[in-house]
MIDOSE-1310 file (N, C-alpha, C; in nm, 2 decimals, decimal comma, always signed):
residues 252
xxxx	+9,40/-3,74/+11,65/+9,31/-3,62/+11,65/+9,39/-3,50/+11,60; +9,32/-3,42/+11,50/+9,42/-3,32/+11,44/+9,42/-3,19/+11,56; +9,47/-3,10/+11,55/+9,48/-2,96/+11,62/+9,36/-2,92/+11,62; +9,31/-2,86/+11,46/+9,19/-2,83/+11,52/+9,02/-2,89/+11,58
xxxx	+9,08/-2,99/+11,56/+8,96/-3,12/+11,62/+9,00/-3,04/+11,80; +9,08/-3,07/+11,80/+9,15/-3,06/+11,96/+9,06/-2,91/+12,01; +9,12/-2,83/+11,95/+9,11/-2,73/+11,98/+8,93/-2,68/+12,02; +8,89/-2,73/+11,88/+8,70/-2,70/+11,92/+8,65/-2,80/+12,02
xxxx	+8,71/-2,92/+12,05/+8,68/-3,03/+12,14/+8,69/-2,91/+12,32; +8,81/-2,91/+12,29/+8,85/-2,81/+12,42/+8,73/-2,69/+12,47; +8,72/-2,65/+12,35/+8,58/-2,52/+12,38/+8,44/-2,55/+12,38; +8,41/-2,68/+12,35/+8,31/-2,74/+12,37/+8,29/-2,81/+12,51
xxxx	+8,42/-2,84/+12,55/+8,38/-2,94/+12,70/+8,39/-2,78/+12,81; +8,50/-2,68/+12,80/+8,49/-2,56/+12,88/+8,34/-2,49/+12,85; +8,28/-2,47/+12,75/+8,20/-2,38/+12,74/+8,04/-2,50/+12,80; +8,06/-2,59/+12,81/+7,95/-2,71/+12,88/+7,94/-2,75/+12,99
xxxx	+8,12/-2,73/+13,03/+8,16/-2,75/+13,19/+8,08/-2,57/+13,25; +8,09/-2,47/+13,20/+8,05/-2,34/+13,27/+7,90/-2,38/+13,31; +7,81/-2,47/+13,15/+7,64/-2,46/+13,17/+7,62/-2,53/+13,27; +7,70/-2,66/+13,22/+7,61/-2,79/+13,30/+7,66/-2,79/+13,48
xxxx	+7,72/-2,65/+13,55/+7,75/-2,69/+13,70/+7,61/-2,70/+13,74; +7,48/-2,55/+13,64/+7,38/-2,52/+13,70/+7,28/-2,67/+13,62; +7,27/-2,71/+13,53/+7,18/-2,78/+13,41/+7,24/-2,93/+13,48; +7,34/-2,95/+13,49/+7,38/-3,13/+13,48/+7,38/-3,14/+13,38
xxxx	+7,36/-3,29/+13,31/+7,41/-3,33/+13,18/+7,52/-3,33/+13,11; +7,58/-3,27/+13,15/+7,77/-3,28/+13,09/+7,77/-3,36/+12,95; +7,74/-3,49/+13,00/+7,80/-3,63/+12,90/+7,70/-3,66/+12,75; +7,58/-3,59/+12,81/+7,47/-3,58/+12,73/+7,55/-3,51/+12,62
xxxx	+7,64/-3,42/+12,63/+7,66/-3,32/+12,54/+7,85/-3,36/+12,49; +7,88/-3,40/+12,58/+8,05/-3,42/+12,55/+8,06/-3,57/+12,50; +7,98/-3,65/+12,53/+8,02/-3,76/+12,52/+8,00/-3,78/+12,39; +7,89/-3,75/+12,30/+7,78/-3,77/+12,12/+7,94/-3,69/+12,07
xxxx	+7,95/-3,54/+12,13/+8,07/-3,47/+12,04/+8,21/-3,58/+12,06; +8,28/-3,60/+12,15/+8,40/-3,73/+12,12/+8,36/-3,83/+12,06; +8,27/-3,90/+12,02/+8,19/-4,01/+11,91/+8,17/-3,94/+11,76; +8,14/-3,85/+11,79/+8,14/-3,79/+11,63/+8,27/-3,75/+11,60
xxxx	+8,43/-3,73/+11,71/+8,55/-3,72/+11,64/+8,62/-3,86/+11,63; +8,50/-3,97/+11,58/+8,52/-4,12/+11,59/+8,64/-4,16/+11,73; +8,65/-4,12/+11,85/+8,64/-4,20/+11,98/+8,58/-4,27/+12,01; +8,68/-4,42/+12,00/+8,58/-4,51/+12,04/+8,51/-4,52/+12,20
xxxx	+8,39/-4,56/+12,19/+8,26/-4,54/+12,28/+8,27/-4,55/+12,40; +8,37/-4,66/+12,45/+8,39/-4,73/+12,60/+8,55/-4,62/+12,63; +8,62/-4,53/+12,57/+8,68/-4,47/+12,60/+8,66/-4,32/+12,60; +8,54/-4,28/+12,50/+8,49/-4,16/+12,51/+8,38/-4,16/+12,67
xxxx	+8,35/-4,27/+12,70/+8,31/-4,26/+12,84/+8,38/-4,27/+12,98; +8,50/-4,34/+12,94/+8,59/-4,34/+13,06/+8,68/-4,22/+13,02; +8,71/-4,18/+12,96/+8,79/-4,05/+12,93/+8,76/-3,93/+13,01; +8,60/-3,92/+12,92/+8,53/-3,83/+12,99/+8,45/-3,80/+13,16
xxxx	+8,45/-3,97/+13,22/+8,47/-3,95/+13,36/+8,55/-3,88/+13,41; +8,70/-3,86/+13,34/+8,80/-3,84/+13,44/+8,76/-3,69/+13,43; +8,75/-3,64/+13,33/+8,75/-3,49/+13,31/+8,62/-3,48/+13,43; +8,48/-3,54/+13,43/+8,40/-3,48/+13,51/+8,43/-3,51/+13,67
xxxx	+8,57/-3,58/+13,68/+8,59/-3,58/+13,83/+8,64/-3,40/+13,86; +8,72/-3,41/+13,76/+8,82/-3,26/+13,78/+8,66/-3,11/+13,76; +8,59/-3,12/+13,71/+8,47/-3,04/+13,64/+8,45/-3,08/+13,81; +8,39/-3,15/+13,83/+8,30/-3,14/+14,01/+8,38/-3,07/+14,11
xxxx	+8,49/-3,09/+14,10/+8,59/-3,10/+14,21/+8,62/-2,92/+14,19; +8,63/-2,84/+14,06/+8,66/-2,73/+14,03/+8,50/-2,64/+14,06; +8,41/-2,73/+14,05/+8,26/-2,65/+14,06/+8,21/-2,67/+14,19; +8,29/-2,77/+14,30/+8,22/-2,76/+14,44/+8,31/-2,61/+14,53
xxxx	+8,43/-2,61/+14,47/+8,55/-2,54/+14,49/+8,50/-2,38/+14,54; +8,42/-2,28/+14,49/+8,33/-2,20/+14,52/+8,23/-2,21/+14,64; +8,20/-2,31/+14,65/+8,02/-2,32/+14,74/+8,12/-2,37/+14,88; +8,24/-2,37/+14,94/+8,32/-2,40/+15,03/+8,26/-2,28/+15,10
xxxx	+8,18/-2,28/+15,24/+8,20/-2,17/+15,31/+8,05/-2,13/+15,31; +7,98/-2,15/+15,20/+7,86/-2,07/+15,19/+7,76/-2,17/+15,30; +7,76/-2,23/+15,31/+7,68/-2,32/+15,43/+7,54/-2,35/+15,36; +7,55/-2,42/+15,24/+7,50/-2,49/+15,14/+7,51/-2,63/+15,11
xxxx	+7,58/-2,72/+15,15/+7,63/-2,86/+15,20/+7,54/-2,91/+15,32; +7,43/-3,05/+15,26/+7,40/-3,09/+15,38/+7,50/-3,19/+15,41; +7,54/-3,15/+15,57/+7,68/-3,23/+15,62/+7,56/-3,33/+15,70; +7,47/-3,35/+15,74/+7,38/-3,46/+15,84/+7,37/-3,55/+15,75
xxxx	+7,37/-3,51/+15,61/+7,31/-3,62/+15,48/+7,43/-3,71/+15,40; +7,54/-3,60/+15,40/+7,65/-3,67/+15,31/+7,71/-3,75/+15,33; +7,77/-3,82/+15,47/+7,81/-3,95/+15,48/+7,76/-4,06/+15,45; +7,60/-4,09/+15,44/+7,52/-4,19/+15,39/+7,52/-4,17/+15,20
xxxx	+7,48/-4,02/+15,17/+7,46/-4,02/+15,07/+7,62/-4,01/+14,96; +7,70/-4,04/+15,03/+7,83/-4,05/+14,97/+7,86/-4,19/+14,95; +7,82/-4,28/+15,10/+7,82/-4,37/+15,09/+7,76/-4,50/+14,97; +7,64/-4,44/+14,96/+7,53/-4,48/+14,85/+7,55/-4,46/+14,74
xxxx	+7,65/-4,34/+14,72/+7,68/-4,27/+14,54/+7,80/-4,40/+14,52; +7,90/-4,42/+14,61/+8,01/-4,50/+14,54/+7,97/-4,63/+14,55; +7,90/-4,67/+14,62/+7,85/-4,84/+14,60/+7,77/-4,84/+14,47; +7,67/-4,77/+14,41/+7,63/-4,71/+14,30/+7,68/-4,71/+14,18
xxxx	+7,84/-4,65/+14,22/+7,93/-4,58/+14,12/+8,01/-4,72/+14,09; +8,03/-4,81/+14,15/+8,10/-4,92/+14,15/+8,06/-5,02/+14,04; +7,88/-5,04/+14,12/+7,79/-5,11/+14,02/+7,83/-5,07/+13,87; +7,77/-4,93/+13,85/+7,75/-4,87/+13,70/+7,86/-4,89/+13,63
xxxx	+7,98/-4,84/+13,68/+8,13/-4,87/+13,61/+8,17/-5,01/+13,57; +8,10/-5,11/+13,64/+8,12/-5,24/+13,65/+8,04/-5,32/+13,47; +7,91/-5,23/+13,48/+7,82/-5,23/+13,41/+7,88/-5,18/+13,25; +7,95/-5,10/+13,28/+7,98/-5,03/+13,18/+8,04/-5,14/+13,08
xxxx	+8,14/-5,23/+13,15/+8,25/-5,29/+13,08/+8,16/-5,48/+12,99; +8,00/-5,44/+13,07/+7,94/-5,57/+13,01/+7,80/-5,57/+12,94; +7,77/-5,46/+12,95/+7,67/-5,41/+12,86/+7,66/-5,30/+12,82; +7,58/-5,33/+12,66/+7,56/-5,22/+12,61/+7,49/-5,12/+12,63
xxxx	+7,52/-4,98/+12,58/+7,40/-4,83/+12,61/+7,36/-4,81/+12,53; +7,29/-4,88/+12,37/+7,23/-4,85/+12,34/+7,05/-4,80/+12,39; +7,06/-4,88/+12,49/+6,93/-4,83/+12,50/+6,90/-4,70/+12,62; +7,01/-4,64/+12,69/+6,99/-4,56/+12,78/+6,91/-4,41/+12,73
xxxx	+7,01/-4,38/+12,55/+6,86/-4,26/+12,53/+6,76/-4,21/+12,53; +6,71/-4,36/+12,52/+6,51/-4,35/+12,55/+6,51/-4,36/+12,72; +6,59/-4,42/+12,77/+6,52/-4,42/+12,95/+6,56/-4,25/+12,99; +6,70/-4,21/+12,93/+6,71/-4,09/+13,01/+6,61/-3,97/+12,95
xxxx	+6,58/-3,98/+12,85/+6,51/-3,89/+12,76/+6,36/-3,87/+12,87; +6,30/-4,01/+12,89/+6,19/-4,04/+12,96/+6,19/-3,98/+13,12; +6,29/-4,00/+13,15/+6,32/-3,95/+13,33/+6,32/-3,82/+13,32; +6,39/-3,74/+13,21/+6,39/-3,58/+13,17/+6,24/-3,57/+13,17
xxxx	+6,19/-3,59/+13,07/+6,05/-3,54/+13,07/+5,95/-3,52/+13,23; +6,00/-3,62/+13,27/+5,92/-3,72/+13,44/+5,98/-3,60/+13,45; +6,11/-3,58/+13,51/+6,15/-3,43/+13,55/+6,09/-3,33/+13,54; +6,10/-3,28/+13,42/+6,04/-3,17/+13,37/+5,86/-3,11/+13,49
xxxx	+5,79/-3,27/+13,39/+5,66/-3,21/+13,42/+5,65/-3,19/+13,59; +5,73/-3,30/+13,71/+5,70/-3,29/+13,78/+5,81/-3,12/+13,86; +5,86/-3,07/+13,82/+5,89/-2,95/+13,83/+5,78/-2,83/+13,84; +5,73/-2,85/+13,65/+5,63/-2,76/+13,61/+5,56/-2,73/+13,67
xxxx	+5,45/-2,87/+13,74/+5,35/-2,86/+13,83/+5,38/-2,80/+14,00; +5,54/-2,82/+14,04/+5,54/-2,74/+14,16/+5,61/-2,65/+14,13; +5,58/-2,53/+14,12/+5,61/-2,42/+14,09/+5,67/-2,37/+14,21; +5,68/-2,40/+14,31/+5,78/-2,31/+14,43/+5,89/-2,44/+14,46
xxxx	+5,85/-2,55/+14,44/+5,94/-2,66/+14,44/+6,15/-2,61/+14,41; +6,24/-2,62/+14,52/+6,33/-2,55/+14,45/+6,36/-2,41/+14,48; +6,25/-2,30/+14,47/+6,27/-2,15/+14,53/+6,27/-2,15/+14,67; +6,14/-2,15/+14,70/+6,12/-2,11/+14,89/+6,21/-2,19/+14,97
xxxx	+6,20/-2,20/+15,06/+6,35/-2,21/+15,18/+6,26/-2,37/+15,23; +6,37/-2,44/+15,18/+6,30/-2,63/+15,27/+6,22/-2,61/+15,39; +6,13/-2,73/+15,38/+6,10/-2,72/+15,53/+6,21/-2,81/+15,63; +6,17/-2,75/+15,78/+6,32/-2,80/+15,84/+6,28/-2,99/+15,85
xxxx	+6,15/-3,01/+15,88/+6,10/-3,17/+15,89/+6,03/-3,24/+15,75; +6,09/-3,33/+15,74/+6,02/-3,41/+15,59/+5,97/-3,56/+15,67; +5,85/-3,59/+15,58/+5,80/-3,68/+15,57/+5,91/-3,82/+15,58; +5,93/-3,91/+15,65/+6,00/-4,06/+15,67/+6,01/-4,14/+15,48
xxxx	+5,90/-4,08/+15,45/+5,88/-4,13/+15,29/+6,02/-4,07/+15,21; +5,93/-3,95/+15,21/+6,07/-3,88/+15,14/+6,19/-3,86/+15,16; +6,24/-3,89/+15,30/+6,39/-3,89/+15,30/+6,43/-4,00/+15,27; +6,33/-4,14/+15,28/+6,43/-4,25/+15,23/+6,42/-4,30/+15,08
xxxx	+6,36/-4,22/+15,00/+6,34/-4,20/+14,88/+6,42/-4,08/+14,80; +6,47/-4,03/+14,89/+6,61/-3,96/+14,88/+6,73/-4,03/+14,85; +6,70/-4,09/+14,97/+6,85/-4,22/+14,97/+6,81/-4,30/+14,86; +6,73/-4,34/+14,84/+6,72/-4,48/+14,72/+6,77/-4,39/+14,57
xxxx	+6,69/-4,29/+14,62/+6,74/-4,22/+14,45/+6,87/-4,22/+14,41; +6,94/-4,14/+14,52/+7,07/-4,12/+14,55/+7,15/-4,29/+14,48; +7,13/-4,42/+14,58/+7,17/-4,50/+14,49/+7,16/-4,56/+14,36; +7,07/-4,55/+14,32/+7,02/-4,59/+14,17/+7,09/-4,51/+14,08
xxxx	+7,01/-4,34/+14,11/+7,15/-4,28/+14,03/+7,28/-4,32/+14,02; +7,31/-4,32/+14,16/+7,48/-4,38/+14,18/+7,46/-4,46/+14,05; +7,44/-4,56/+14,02/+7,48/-4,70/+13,96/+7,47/-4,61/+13,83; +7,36/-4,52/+13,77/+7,39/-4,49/+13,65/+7,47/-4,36/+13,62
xxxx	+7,52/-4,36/+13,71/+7,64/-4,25/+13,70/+7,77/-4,28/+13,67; +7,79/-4,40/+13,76/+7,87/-4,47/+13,73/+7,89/-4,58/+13,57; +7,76/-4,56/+13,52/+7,76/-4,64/+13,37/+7,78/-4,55/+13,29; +7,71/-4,38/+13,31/+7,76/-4,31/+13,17/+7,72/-4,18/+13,21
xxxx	+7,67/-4,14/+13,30/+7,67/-4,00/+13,34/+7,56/-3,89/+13,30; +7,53/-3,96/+13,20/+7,47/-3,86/+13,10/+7,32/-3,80/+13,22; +7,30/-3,72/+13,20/+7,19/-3,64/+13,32/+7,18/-3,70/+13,45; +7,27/-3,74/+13,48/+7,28/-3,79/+13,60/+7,29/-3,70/+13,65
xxxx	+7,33/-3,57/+13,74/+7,34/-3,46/+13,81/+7,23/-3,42/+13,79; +7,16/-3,41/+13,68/+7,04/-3,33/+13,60/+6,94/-3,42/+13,71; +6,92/-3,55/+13,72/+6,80/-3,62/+13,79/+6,83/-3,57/+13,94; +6,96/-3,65/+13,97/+6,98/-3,63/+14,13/+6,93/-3,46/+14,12
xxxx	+6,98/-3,32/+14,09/+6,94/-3,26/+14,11/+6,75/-3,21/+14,16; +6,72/-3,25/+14,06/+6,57/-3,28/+14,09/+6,54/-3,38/+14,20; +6,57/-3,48/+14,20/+6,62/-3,54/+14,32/+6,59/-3,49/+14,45; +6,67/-3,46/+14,49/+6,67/-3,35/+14,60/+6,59/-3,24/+14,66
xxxx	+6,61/-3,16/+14,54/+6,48/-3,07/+14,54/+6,32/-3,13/+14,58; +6,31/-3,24/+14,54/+6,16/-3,31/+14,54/+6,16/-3,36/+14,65; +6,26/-3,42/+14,70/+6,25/-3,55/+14,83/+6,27/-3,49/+14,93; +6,44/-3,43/+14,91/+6,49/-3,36/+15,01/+6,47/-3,23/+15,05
xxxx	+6,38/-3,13/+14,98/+6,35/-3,04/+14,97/+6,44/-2,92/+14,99; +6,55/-2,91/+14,92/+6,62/-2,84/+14,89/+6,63/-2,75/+14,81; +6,68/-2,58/+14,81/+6,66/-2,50/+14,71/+6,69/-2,57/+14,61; +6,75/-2,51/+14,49/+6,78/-2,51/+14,36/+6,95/-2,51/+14,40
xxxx	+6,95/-2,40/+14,45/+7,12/-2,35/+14,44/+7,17/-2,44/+14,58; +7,13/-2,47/+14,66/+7,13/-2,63/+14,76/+7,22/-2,72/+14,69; +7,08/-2,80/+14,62/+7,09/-2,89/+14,52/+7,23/-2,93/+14,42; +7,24/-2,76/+14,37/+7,37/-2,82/+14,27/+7,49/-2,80/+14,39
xxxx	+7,49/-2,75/+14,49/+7,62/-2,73/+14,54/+7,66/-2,88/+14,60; +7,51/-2,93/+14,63/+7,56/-3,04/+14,68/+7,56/-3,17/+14,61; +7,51/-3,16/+14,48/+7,53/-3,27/+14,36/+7,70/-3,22/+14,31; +7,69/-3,13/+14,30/+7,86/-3,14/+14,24/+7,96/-3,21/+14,36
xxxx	+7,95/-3,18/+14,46/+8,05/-3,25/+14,57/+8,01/-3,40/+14,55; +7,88/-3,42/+14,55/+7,86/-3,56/+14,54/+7,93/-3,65/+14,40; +7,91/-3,54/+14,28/+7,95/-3,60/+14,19/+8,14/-3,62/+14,15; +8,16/-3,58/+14,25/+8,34/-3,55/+14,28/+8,35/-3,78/+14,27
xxxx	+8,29/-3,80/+14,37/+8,28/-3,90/+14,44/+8,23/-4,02/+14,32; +8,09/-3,98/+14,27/+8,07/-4,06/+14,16/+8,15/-4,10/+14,02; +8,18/-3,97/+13,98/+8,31/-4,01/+13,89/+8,45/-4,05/+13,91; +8,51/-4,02/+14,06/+8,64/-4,08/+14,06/+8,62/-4,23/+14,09
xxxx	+8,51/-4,29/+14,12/+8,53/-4,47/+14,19/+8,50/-4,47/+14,06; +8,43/-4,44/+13,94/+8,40/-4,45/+13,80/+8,55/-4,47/+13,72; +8,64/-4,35/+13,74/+8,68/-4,35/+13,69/+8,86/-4,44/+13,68; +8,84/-4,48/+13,83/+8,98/-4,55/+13,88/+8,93/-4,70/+13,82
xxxx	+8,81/-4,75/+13,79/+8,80/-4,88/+13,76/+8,85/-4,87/+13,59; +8,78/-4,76/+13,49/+8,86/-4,71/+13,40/+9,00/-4,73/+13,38; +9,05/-4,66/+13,46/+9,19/-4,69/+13,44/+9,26/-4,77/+13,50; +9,21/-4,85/+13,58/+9,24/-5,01/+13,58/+9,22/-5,09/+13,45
xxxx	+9,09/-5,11/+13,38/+9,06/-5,15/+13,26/+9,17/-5,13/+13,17; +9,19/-4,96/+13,17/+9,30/-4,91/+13,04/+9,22/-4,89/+12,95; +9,10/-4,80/+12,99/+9,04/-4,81/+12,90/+9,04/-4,60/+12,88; +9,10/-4,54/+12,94/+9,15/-4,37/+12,98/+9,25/-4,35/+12,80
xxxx	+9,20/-4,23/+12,75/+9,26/-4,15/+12,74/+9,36/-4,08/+12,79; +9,49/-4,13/+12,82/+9,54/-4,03/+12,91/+9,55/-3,87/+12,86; +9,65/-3,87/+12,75/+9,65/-3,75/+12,68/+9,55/-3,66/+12,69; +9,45/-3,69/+12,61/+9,34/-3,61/+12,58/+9,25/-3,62/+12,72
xxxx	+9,24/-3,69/+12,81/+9,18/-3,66/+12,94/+9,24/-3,56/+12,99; +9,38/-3,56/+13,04/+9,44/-3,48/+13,11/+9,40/-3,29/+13,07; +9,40/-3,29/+12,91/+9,38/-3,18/+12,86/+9,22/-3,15/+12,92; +9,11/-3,27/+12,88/+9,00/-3,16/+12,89/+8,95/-3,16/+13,04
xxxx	+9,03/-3,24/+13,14/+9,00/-3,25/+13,29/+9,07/-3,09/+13,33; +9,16/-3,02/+13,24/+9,22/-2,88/+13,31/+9,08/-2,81/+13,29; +9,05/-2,84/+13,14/+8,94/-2,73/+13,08/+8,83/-2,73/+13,18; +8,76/-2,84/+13,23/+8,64/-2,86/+13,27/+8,67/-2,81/+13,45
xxxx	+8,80/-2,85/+13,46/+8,81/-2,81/+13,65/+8,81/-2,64/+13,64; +8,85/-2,54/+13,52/+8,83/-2,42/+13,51/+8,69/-2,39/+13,48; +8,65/-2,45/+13,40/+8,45/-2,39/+13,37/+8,38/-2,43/+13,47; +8,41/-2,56/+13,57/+8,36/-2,56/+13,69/+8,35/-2,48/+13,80
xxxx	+8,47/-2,39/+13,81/+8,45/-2,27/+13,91/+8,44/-2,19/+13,87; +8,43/-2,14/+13,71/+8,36/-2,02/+13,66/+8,17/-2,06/+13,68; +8,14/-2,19/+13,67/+7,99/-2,18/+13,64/+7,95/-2,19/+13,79; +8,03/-2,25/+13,89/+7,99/-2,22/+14,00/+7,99/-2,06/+14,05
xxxx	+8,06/-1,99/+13,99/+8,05/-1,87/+14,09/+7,94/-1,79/+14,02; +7,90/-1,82/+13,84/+7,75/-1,76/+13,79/+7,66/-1,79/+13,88; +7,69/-1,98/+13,97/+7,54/-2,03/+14,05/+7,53/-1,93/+14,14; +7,63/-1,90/+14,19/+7,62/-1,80/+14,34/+7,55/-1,69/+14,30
xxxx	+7,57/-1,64/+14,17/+7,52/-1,51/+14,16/+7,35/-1,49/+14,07; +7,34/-1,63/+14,08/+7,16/-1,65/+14,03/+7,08/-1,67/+14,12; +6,97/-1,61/+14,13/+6,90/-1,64/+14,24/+6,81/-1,78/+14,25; +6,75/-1,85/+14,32/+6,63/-1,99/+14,30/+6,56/-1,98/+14,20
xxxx	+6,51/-1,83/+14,16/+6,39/-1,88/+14,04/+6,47/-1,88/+13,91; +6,55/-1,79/+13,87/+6,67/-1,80/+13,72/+6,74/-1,97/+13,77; +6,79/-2,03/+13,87/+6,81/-2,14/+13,83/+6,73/-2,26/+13,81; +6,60/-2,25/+13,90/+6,48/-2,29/+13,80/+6,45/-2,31/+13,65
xxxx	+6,45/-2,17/+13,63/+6,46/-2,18/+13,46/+6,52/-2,19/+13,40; +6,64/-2,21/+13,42/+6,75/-2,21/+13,32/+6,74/-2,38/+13,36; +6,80/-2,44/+13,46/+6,75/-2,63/+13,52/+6,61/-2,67/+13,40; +6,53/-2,60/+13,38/+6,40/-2,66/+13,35/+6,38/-2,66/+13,15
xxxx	+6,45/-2,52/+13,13/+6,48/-2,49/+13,02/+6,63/-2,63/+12,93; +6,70/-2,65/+12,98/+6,79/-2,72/+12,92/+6,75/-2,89/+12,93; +6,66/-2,91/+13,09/+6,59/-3,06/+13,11/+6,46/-3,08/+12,97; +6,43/-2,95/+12,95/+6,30/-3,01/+12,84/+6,39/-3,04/+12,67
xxxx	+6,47/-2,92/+12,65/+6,56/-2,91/+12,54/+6,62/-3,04/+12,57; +6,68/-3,07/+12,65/+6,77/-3,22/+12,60/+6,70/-3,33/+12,59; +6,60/-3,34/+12,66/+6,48/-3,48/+12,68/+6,45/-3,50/+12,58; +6,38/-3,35/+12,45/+6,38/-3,39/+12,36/+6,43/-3,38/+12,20
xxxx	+6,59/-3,33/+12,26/+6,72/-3,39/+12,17/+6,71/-3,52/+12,22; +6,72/-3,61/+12,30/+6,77/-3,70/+12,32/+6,68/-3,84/+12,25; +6,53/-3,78/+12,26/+6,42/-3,85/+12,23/+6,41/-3,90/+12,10; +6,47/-3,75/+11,99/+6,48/-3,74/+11,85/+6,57/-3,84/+11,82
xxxx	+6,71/-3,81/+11,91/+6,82/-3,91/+11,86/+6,79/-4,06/+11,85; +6,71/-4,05/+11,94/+6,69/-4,25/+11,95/+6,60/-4,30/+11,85; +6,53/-4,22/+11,87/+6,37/-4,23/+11,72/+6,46/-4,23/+11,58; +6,51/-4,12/+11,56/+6,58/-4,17/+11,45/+6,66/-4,19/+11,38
């Protein structure tokens, strides 16, 4: 890879790592750019795990303290993410992703509308009791994601985030503080099976895992400073934009 390939690669994953603490999607957007600097496919996705272990780990790094972490939730739903994360990574090494841009394109939209239609969904303060339905529809989410987080990442934060908000009834700014800690967890079981394979970039991981652990605590400290409804819109505004970049891509 020449310098300046390097160099715009670097300002593309920092200036993605700042959007996506609040949006998710990372891979949606880093992984198409390392493929277009002809990286091959199965290492532009384990490469770019590693970076988004350092990206979570740099964007939970801020929300320490603010008492935004459901701790009653996260030992199961930690638990759930890496058994998940094990599957997907597993997945990664025996099937192909051609077809994941039409399913995630599809789940974006599902997202979308079912956002649109709750309009306080996300802002107003959870209720403290939820329905038996929806918390273990929480948990199931939580795993399924897992498994495709661990295959390729791509809006995985972006679902679980809605996720949460829907089931668990969590703000907005809840949500991502507690999808980035969870996604600490998703990408590193991801990413150690990776480099068992040998399938890591070292070099070039190492570089954009500094970049992305820095735009992670810059875009976490923007989340602090947005209120529920700006991260609404900005979450809803990038879920419709990419659902249908992503739709386009597959179509044609």
């Amino acid at each position: 890879m020449h310098e300046n390939q390097l160099i715009l690669l670097i300002a593309i994953f920092f200036v993605t790592s700042i959007i996506s603490v609040i949006t998710g999607s990372t891979s949606l957007i880093t992984v198409p750019v390392m493929l277009q600097f002809s990286i091959e496919p199965r290492t532009a996705v384990a490469t770019n795990m590693l970076a988004l272990t350092f990206m979570s780990v740099g964007g939970t790094l801020p929300f320490i303290g603010k008492k935004l972490n459901d701790y009653n939730r996260l030992p199961k739903i930690i638990l759930l993410t890496i058994l998940g994360s094990i599957i997907g990574a597993l997945l990664v090494l025996v099937i192909p992703a051609t077809t994941m841009p039409a399913i995630i394109s599809i789940l974006m939209i599902i997202v979308s509308i079912f956002s649109i239609t709750n309009r306080h969904t996300g802002i107003i303060a959870p209720k403290k009791h939820l329905s038996k339905i929806k918390e273990i529809g929480g948990y199931v989410a939580t795993f399924f994601l897992g498994v495709y987080g661990g295959f390729f990442s791509g809006g995985y934060v972006t679902m679980l985030t809605a996720a949460y908000v829907s089931l668990f009834q969590m703000t907005f700014v809840q949500a991502v503080a507690n999808t980035k800690l969870i996604n600490i967890f998703s990408s590193l079981i991801a990413t150690i099976i990776f480099l068992i394979q040998g399938i890591v970039d070292y070099k070039l991981g190492i570089i954009l895992s500094i970049t992305m652990f820095i735009g992670g605590i810059v875009g976490s400290k923007v989340a602090l400073k947005l209120n529920n409804i700006w991260l609404r819109r900005i979450f809803l505004t990038t879920v419709i934009a990419l659902a249908i970049k992503t739709l386009f891509d597959f179509l044609s």
